[in-house]
VEXTIKE-999864 format. One line per field, with one value per residue (C-alpha): residue number from 1; x, y, z. Coordinates in Angstrom, 1 decimal. Each point is the difference from the previous one (the first is absolute). Layout:
lumdren = [NUM|...]
east = [X|...]
north = [Y|...]
up = [Z|...]
***
This chain:
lumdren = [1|2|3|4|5|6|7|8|9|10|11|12|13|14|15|16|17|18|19|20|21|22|23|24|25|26|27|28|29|30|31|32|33|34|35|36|37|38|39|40|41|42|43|44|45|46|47|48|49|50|51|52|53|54|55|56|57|58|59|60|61|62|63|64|65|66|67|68|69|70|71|72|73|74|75|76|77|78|79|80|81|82|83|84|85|86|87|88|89|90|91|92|93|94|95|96|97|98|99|100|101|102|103|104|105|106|107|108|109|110|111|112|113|114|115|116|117|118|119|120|121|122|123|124|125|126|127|128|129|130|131|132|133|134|135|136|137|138|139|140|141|142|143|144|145|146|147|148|149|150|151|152|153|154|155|156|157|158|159|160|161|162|163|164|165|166|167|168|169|170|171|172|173|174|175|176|177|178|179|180|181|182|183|184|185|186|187|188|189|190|191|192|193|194|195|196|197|198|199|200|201|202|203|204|205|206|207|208|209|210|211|212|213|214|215|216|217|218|219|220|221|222|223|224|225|226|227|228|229|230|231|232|233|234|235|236|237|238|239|240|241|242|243|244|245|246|247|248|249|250|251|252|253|254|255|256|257|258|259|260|261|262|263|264|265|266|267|268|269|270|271|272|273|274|275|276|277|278|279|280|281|282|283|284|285|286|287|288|289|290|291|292|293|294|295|296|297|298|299|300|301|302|303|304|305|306|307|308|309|310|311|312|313|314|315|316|317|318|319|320|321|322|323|324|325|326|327|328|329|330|331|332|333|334|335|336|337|338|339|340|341|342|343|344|345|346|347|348|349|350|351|352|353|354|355|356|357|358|359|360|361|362|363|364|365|366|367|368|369|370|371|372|373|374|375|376|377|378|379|380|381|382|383|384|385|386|387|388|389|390|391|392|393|394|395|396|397|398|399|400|401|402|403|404|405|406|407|408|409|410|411|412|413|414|415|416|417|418|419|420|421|422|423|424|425|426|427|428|429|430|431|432|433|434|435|436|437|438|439|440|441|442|443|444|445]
east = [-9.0|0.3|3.1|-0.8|-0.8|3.7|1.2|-1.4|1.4|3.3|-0.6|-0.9|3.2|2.0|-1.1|0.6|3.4|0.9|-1.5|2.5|3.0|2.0|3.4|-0.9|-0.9|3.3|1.8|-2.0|0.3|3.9|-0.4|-1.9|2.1|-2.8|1.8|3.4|-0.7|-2.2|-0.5|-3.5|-1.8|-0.2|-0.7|-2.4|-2.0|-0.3|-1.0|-2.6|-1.2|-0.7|-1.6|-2.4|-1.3|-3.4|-0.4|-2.6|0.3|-1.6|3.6|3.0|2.7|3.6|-0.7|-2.2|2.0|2.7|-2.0|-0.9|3.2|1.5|-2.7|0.2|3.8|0.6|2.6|1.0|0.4|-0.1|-3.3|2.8|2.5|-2.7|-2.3|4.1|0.0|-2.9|2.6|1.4|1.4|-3.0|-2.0|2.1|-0.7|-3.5|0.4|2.2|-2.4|-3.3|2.3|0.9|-4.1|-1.2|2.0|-0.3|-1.7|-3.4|0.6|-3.4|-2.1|-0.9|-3.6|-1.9|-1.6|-3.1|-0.1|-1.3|3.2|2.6|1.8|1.7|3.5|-1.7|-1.7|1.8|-1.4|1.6|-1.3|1.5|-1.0|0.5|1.3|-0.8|2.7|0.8|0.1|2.6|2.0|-1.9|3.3|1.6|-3.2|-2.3|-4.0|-1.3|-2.8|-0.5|-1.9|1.9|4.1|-0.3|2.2|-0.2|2.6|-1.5|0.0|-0.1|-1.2|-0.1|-1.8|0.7|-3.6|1.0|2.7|-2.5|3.4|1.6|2.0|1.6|-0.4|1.4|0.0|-0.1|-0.9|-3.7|1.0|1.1|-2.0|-1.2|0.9|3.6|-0.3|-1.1|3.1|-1.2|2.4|0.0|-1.4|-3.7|0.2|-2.9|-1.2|-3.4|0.6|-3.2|1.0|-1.6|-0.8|3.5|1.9|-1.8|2.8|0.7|3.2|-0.3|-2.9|2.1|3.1|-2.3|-1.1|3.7|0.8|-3.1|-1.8|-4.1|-1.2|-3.7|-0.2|-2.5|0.0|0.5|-2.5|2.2|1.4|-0.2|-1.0|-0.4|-2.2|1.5|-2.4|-3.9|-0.4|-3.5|-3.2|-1.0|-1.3|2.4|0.0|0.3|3.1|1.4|-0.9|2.1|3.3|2.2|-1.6|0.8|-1.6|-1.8|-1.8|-1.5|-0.7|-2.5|-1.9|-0.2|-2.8|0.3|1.7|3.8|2.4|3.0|2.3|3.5|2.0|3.1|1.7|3.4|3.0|2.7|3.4|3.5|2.9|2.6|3.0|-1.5|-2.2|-2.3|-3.7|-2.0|-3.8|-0.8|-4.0|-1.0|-3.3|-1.5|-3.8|-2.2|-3.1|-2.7|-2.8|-3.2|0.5|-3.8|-0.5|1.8|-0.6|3.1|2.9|2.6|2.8|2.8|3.2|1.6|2.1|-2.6|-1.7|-3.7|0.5|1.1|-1.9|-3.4|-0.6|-1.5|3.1|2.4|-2.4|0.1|3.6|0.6|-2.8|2.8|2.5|-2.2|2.4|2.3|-2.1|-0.8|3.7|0.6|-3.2|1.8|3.1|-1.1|-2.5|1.3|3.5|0.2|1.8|-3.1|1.0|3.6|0.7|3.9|1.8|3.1|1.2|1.8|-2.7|-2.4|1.0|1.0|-3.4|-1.2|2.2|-1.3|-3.8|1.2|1.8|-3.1|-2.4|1.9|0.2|-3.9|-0.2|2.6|-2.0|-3.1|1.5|0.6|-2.9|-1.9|2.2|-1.2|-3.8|-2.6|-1.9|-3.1|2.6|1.0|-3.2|-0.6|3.9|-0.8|3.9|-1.2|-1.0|3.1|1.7|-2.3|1.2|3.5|0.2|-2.0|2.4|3.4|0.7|-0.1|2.2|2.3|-0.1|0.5|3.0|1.8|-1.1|3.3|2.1|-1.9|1.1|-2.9|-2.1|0.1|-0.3|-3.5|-1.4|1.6|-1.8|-3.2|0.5|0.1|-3.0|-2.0|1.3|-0.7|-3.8|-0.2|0.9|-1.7|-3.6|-0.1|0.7|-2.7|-3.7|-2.8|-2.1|2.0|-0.4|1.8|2.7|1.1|2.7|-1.8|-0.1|3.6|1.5|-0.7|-0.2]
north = [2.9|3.4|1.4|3.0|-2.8|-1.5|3.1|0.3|-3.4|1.3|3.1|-2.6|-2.4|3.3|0.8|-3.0|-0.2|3.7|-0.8|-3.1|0.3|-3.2|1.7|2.6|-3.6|-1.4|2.5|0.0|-3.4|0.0|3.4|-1.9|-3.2|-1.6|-1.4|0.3|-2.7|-1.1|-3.9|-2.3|3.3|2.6|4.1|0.9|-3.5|-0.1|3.8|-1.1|-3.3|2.1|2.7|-1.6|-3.2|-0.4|-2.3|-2.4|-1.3|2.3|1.7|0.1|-2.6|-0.3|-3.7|1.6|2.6|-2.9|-2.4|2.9|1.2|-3.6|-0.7|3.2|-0.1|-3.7|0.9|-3.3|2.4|-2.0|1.7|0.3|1.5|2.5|0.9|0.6|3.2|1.6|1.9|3.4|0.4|-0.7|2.2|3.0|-1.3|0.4|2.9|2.2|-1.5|1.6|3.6|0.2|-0.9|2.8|2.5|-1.3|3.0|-0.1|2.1|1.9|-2.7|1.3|0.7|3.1|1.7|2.1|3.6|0.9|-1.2|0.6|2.2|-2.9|-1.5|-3.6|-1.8|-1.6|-2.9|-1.5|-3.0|-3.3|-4.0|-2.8|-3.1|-3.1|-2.7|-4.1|0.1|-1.4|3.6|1.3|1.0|1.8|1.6|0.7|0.7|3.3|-0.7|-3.8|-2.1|-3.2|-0.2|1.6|1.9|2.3|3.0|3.4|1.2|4.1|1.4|3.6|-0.2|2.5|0.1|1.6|-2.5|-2.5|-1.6|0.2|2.5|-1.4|-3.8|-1.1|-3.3|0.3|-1.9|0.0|1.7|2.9|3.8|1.1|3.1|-1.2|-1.0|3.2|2.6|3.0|2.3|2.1|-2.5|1.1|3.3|1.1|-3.5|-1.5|-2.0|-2.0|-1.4|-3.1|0.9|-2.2|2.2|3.0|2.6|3.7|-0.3|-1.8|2.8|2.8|-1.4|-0.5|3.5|1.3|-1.9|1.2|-2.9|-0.4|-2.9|-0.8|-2.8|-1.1|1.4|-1.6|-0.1|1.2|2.9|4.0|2.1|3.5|2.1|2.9|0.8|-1.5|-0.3|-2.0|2.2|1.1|3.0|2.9|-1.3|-3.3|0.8|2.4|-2.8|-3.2|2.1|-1.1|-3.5|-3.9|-0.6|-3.6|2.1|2.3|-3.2|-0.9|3.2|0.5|-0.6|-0.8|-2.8|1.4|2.6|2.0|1.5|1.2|-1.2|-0.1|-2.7|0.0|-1.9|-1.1|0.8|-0.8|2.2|-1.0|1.2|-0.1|-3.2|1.5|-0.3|3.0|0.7|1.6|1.2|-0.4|0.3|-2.6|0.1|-2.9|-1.3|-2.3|-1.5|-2.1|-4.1|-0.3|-3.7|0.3|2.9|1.2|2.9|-1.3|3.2|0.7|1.9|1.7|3.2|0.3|3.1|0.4|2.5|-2.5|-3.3|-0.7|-2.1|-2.5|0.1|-0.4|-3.4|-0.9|0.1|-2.1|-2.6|-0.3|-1.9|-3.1|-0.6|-1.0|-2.6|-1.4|-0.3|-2.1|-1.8|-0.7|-0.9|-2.4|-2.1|0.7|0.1|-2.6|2.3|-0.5|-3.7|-1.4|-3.0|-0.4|-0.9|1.4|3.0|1.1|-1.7|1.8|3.7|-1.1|-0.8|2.7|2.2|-2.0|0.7|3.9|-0.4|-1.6|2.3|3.5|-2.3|-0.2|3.6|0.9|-2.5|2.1|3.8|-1.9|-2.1|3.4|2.3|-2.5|0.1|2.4|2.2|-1.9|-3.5|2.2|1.2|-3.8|-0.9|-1.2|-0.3|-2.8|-2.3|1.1|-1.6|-3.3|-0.1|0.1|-2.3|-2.4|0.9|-0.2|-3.3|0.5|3.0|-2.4|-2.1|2.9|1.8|-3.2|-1.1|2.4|-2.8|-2.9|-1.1|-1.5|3.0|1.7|4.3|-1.0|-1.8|2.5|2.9|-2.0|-0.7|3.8|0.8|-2.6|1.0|3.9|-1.0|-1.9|3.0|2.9|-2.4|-1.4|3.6|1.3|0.6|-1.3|2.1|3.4|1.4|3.1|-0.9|2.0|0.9|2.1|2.8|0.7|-1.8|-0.2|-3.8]
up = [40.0|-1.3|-0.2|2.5|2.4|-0.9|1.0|3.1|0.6|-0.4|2.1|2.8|-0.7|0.3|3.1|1.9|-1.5|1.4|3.3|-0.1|-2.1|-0.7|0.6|3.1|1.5|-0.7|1.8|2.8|0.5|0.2|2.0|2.7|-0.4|-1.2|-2.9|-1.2|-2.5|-1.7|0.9|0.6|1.9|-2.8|1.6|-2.3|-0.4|3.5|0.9|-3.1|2.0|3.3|-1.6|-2.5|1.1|1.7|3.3|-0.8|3.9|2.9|1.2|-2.4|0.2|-0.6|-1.4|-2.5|-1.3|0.0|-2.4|-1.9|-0.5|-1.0|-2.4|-1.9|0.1|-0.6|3.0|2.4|2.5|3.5|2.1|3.2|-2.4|-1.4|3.5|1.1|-2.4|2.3|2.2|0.5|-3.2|-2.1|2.8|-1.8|-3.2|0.3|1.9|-2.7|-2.7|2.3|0.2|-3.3|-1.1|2.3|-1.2|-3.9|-2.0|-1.1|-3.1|-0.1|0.9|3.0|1.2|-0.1|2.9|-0.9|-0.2|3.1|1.6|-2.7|2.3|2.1|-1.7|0.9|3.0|2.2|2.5|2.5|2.3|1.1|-0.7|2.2|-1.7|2.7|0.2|1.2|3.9|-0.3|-0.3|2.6|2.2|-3.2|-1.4|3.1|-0.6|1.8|2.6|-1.1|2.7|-1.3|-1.1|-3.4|-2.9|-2.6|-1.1|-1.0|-3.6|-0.2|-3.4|-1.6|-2.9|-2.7|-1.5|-3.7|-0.3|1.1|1.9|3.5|0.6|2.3|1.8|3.2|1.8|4.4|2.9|0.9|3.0|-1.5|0.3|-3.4|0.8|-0.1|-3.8|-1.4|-1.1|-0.8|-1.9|-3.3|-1.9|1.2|-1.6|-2.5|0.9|2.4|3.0|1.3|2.9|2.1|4.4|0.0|-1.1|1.8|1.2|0.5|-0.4|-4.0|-0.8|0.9|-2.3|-2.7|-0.1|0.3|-3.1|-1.7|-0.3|0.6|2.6|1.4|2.7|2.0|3.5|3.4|2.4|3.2|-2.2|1.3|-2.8|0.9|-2.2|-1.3|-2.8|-0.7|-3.6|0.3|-0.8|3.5|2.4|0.8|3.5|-0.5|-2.0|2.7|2.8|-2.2|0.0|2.1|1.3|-1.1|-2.7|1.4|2.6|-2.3|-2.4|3.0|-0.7|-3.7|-1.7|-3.9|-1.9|-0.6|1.4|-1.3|2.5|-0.1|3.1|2.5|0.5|2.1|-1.5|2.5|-2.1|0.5|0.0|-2.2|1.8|3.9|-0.4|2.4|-0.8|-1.1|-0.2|-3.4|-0.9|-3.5|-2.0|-2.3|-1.0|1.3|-1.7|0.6|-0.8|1.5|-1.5|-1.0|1.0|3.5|1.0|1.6|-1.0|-2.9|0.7|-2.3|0.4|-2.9|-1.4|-3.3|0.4|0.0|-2.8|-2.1|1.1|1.7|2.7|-2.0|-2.3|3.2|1.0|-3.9|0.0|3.1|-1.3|-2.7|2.4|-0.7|-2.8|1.7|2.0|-4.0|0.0|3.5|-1.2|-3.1|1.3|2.6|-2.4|-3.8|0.7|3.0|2.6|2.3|2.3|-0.9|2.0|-0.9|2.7|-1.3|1.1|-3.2|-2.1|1.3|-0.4|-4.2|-0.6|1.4|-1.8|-3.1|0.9|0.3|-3.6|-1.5|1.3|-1.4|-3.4|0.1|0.9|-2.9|-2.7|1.2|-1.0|-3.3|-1.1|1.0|-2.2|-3.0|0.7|-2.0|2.4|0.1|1.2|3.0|1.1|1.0|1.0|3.5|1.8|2.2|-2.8|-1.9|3.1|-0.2|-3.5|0.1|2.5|-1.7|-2.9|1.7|-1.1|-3.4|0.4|1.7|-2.9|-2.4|1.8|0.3|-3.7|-0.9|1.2|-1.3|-3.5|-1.2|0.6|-3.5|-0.3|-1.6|3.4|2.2|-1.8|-0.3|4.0|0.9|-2.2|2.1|3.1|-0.7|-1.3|2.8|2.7|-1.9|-0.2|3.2|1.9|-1.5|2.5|-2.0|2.0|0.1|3.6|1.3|2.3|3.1|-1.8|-2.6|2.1|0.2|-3.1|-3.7|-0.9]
***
C-alpha cells in the first residue's frame, strides 16, 4: 500500500471517530441514565453493536444483536438482563446520539450543485417513509387505510441535499398529516424547497417566500389558479382571453407541449392577535409541461422566475426529488428499516434509531471516500452501489471499531484492516459501465 493510500486510511478512521466520539458518548449515556457505571453493558460497545452489525435473518432481532454482542464482548450477560436495557432510557440514548450525528459538521465535504443553480444555499427535500410493524402493536401504532389489523409509525425526512444528511428526522404515527411534520421557518432562506403533492399548501408556499426561500411542488388537481400573466408563446388574443380564468380550463384549450403562466392563488391567513381567518391573494408562477408517454399535464408551482429558469429547468428540478426516493429505497433494503417484526415497543423504535444512525454514517463515509477520488474515480462513483458496498462492508467495520478494545489486535492489523476496508468501498462503488445518473443534472458527482 502506498503511503497516500495510508493516508486516506487515516482520513477515513478520523472521520468515523468525529461522527462518534468515545467521550461525547459517555456523557450522553449518564445524561439519559443510560449508564451511570460502567458494569457488563458498556455505552459505547453497545451503541457500536446496534449500529454496525448486519442481520443475516429476513427482519432484525434482539437475539441476534444479543449473541453478537456476547461473542464480541466475551460478556455473560443474561439475554433477559440485556433485551431488559431496550427501554426508555436507551430510546434517549439513541436518540441524543442520532441529534448530535445530524447536526455533526461536514467540514467542506459537502456536495456541489452545478452552475446553473448555484444561486440556491442548498436543496431541501422533504417526504415521509412508512416503516411496517408486528400486528401485534397494532392498537399502539395503527396502519392508515389497512383492509386487515395492521401497524407501522411514520418516518418524516428533510433531506439537506449538500450535506447529503437529514436535516431534520422525526418519528409519528402513520396517522399523522404530512403537512403536520414540515416547520417552515428561517431556515429556508437562500435555500430550494421541492416539495411532494403531501405536503401541497398555500399557506407553507407563502411562508417560504416571506423568509426568502425558493420552492417548486407539484400541483393539485382541485386547485384555482387564476392567470394573471401568460408567459407561453401565444396570439395577442389568446393572451388577452387567458387573463383572469383557471388555469385547468384553459389547459383544455391549449395547443402545444408546455405552458408558463404567472398566477393568483388565495391564502387563508390568521390574525395573530384576533384569530379570525383572513383571505389573502398572492402570485406564484405556474408551469407545465405534456409527460410524452401518457399524455396528460405534469403542472408545477413555484416562486422561480421565468427570467431566471425555463420550463424545462423547473420540470428538471422537480425530477430531482427522486433522490430522496434512492434514499427511502436505501433505507428500507440496505439499512433494514423497511419490515421490523419486534414485538417490543421500546425495542422497536432503538433499532430504528440505529438504522437512521447507520444510514447518515453511509451518507457521511460517502462525502469522504469522494473527497479522496481523482476526477476520472468520480465520474463512475454510483451512490447506490456505494450503499451496496458498505453494507456488505459493515461487518468488518464492526470488527475494526471494536478492534480498539481487543488486545490481541496489534496497530499493524488494525491499519492493514482499514486499508482493506477503504479498497474495498472505493472498488466496489465504482459503475463499470459509467451511465449518467438523474442526478447529473443538478449535482456535480
Amino acid at each position: 500500500m502506498s503511503r497516500e493510500f495510508d493516508k486516506e486510511c487515516q482520513i477515513v478512521e478520523k472521520r468515523v471517530e468525529e461522527l462518534f466520539p468515545y467521550q461525547r458518548l459517555h456523557e450522553l449515556a449518564r445524561e439519559t441514565g443510560f449508564c451511570q457505571r460502567l458494569r457488563k453493558i458498556h455505552p459505547v460497545i453497545f451503541l457500536q453493536v446496534l449500529i454496525f452489525s448486519a442481520t443475516l435473518h429476513k427482519h432484525p432481532t434482539v437475539a441476534e444483536i444479543w449473541r453478537r454482542y456476547t461473542y464480541l464482548t466475551d460478556s455473560d450477560i443474561a439475554y433477559s438482563s440485556f433485551i431488559a436495557r431496550f427501554e426508555d432510557l436507551s430510546l434517549k440514548f439513541m436518540q441524543r446520539v442520532l441529534d448530535d450525528c445530524i447536526h455533526s459538521p461536514v467540514n467542506g465535504l459537502s456536495l456541489e450543485l452545478r452552475e446553473r443553480y448555484r444561486k440556491f444555499a442548498t436543496i431541501f427535500i422533504q417526504d415521509s417513509s412508512i416503516i411496517r410493524l408486528h400486528e401485534k402493536l397494532a392498537e399502539r401504532f395503527p396502519a392508515t387505510r389497512a383492509k386487515k389489523i395492521a401497524a407501522g409509525i411514520k418516518v418524516s425526512y428533510l433531506l439537506n441535499v449538500l450535506a447529503n444528511s437529514p436535516q431534520t428526522v422525526s418519528l409519528v404515527p402513520e396517522r399523522t398529516a404530512e403537512i403536520k411534520t414540515l416547520r417552515i421557518g428561517p431556515w429556508v432562506k437562500g435555500s430550494l424547497l421541492l416539495i411532494d403533492l403531501g405536503f401541497y399548501c398555500y399557506h407553507s408556499f407563502s411562508r417560504i417566500d416571506k423568509y426568502g426561500g425558493y420552492f417548486v411542488s407539484r400541483v393539485k388537481k382541485d386547485s384555482c389558479l387564476i392567470i394573471t400573466r401568460f408567459h407561453s408563446p401565444v396570439t395577442a388574443a389568446q393572451r388577452e382571453m387567458f387573463t383572469g380564468k383557471d388555469l385547468k380550463h384553459v389547459l383544455k384549450v391549449l395547443g402545444g407541449t408546455s405552458v408558463d403562466a404567472t398566477v393568483t392563488i388565495t391564502v387563508r391567513m390568521t390574525d395573530g392577535c384576533s384569530h379570525k381567518k383572513r383571505s389573502v391573494h398572492q402570485q406564484f408562477r405556474c408551469v407545465g409541461r405534456v409527460h410524452p408517454e401518457t399524455g396528460k399535464w405534469h403542472l408545477y408551482l413555484t416562486n422561480l422566475s421565468h427570467e431566471e429558469f425555463s420550463v424545462y429547468e423547473i420540470a428538471t428540478l422537480y425530477g430531482f426529488r427522486w433522490e430522496i426516493e434512492s434514499l427511502f429505497d436505501e433505507s428500507k433494503n440496505e439499512c433494514m428499516l423497511g419490515d421490523v417484526r419486534v414485538t417490543r415497543e421500546g425495542a422497536i423504535l432503538i433499532l430504528v434509531c440505529a438504522a437512521l444512525i447507520r444510514q447518515l454514517l453511509l451518507k457521511r463515509i460517502y462525502l469522504v471516500m469522494r473527497s479522496l477520488m481523482t476526477e476520472c474515480q468520480r465520474a463512475r462513483l454510483s451512490s447506490d452501489l456505494f450503499g451496496r458496498a458498505f453494507i456488505e462492508q459493515i461487518g468488518s467495520l464492526l470488527e475494526l471499531v471494536l478492534g480498539y478494545w481487543n488486545d490481541d489486535w496489534s496497530d499493524r492489523e488494525l491499519v492493514k484492516g482499514w486499508q482493506r476496508y477503504v479498497d474495498r468501498l472505493s472498488r466496489h462503488s465504482q459503475q463499470y459501465h459509467p451511465a449518467r445518473l438523474m442526478r447529473d443534472n443538478v449535482l456535480y458527482r
